[in-house]
N, C-alpha and C positions, 0 to 999 in steps of 0.2 A: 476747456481749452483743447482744441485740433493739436495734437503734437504728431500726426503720421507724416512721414515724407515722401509718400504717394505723389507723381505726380499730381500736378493740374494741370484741367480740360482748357486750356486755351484754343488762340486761331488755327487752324490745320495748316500744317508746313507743304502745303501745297501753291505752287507758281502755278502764273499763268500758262507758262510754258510748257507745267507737265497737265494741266486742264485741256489744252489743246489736243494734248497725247492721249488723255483718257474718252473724252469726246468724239475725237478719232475714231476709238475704238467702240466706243457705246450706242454714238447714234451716225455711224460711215456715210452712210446713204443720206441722209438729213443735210438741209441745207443750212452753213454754216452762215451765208451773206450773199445777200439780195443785190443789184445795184440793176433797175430798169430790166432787162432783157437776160442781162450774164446772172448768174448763180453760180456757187462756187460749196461741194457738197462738205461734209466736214471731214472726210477723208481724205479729198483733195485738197484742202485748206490747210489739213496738218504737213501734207508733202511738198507744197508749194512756199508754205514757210521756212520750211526745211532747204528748198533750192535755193531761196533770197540769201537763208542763213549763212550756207556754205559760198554763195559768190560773196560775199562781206567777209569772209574769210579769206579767200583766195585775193581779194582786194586790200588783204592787210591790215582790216579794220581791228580793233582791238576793244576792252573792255572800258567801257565808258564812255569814247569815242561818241563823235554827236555826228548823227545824219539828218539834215535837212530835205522837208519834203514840202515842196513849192507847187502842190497838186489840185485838184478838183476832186471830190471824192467820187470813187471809185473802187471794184473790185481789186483795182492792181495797188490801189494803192494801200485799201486794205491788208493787201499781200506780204506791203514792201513794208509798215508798220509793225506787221506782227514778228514779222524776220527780222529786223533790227533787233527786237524785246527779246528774241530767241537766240541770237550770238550774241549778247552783254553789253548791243550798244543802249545810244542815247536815241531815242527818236524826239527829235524836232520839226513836226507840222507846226508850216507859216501861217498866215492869213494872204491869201493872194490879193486882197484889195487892198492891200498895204502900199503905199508909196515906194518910190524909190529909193529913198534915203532911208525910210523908217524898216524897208528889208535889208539892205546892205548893212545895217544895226543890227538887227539879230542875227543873221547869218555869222556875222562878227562877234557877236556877243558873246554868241553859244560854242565860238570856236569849233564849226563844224570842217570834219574834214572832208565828207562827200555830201553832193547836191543832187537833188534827182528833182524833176520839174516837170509835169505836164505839158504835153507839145506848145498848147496854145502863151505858157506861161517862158517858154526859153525866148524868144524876144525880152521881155519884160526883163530876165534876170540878166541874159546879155549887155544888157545895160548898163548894169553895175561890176560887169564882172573882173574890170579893171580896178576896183575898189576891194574886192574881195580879199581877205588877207590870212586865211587859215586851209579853205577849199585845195584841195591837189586838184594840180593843172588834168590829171588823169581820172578826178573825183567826179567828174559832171555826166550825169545820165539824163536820157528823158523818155519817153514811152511811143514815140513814133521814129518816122524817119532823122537821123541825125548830120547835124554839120560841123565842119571842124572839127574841135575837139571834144564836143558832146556826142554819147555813145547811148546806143539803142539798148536801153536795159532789159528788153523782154527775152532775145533770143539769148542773152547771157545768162539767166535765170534757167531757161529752159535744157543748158547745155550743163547743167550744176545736178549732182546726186542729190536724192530725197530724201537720204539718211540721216538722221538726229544729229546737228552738231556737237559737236567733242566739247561743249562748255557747261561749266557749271555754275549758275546763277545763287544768291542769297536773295535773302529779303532786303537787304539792307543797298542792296547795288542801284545804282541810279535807273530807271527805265525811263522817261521822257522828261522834256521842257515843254511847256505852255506858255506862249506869250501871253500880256495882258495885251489890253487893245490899244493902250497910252493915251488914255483920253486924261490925263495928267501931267501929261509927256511924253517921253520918250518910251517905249513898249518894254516889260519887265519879266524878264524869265521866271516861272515860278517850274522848280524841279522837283517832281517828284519820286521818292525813291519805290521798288516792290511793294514794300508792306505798303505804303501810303496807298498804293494803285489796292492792295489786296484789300484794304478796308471797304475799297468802294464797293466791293463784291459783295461783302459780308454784312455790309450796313445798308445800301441804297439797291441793293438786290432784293433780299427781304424786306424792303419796306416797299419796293413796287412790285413786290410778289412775283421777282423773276425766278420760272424754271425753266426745264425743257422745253416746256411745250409753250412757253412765247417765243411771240415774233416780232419786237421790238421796230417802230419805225425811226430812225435817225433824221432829222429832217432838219438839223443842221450842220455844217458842214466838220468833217474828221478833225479839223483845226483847234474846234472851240472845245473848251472844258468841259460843256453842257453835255456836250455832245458826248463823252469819254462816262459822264453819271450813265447813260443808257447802255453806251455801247461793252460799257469792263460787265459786269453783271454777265452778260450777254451771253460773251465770251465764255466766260468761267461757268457759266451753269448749262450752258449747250446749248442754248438759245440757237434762233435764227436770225441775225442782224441786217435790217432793210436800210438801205443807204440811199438819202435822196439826193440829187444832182443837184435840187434848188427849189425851194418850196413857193409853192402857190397852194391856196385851198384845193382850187381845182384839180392839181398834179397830183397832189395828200388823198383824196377820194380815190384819184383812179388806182392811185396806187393801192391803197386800202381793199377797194373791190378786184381790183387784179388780183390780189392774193386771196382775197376770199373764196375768187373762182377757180383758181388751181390749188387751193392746198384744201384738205378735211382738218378743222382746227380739233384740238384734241383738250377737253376741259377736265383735270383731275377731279375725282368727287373727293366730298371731306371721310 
């Protein structure tokens, strides 16, 4: 019989949040995430999450709070995901081919207080935004030029310090919602808390042999769950995360030989 009370070797109390900060620091130069043309290195990846973090702050956002992201994937939005995770919100990425009824449903659902939407996507939401019932009149951003009372989220970002925010995350704290697709019905948040997210690292990391030196392709969009098996891994073990705008074979090739031709891949031996 074991009677020592030695610890035990369980999961490492390690957040995504402080992966980000070690990453940062291990491989700076290395590119954190790919989208088309932009790249975004993982030293600027950790300071850019940092300025999201702090304007979510200065915005009053609190712990658990849900922010809706009505986007196309992208570096920014990238950005605006991982900064959520990083001051104690909820990140909720939509499906933008969602109807009108069935987004003003989740927006509602997830009682989100800020909306941030893709230029092409602020029609669409405007739509509904008299239905809206949790959103601040002052919560709505989008990533180009703005009307009314929607505000240009980029140059706010930019105007925010790089510094670590002042929050202290657990395992246990909520970091996003996933919709289902409602092919049953009505769309069904499924929430997941840190540890759930950290499992995915620990489990579907090692089992597709993510380390540093892959370069994962995303090739579908930030919204879907599938998409999140690829992308946490990724993140947590220093990856480089390629982000596709919308798959075709053809788009998947080029993309595939675009990186082939600027990067020297790096194969560990056993």
């Amino acid at each position: 019989m074991i009677t020592t009370s030695a610890p035990v070797l369980d999961q490492p109390d390690l957040l995504y949040t402080d992966m980000i900060r070690i990453n940062a620091e291990l491989f700076a130069g290395k590119a954190a995430v790919i989208c088309g043309e932009e790249r975004l290195s993982w030293h600027d990846f950790h300071l850019r999450t940092n300025q999201v973090a702090n304007l979510l702050l200065d915005l009053g956002l609190q712990r658990n709070d849900k922010v809706c992201l009505v986007m196309d994937s992208s570096v920014l939005m990238f950005e605006l995901l991982w900064g959520v995770v990083k001051v104690g919100g909820v990140v909720v990425p939509l499906n933008i081919m969602m109807n009108d009824a069935s987004l003003a449903t989740t927006i509602n659902d997830c009682r989100a207080q800020l909306l941030i939407a893709s230029a092409p996507m602020v029609p669409k939401v405007a739509d509904i935004e008299s239905t809206l019932e949790h959103v601040r009149e002052s919560g709505r951003f989008t990533d180009g030029s703005a009307d009314g009372h929607w505000q240009n989220i980029r140059p706010l970002i930019d105007q925010q310090p790089a510094t670590d925010p002042p929050v202290q995350l657990s395992h246990s704290d909520s970091m996003n919602i996933i919709y289902s697709s409602g092919s049953t019905g009505t769309p069904k948040g499924i929430e997941h808390s840190h540890f759930a997210r950290h499992i995915y690292s620990l489990g579907f990391g090692p089992g597709l042999k993510m380390d540093r030196f892959s370069r994962p392709v995303c090739t579908t969009p930030l919204y879907t769950n599938g998409t999140w098996i690829t992308m946490l891994p990724a993140v947590y073990w220093g990856a480089t995360t390629i982000l596709m705008t919308g798959f075709s074979a053809e788009a998947f090739f080029q993309c595939v030989e675009r990186e082939r031709a600027t990067h020297v891949f790096m194969v560990p031996t056993q």
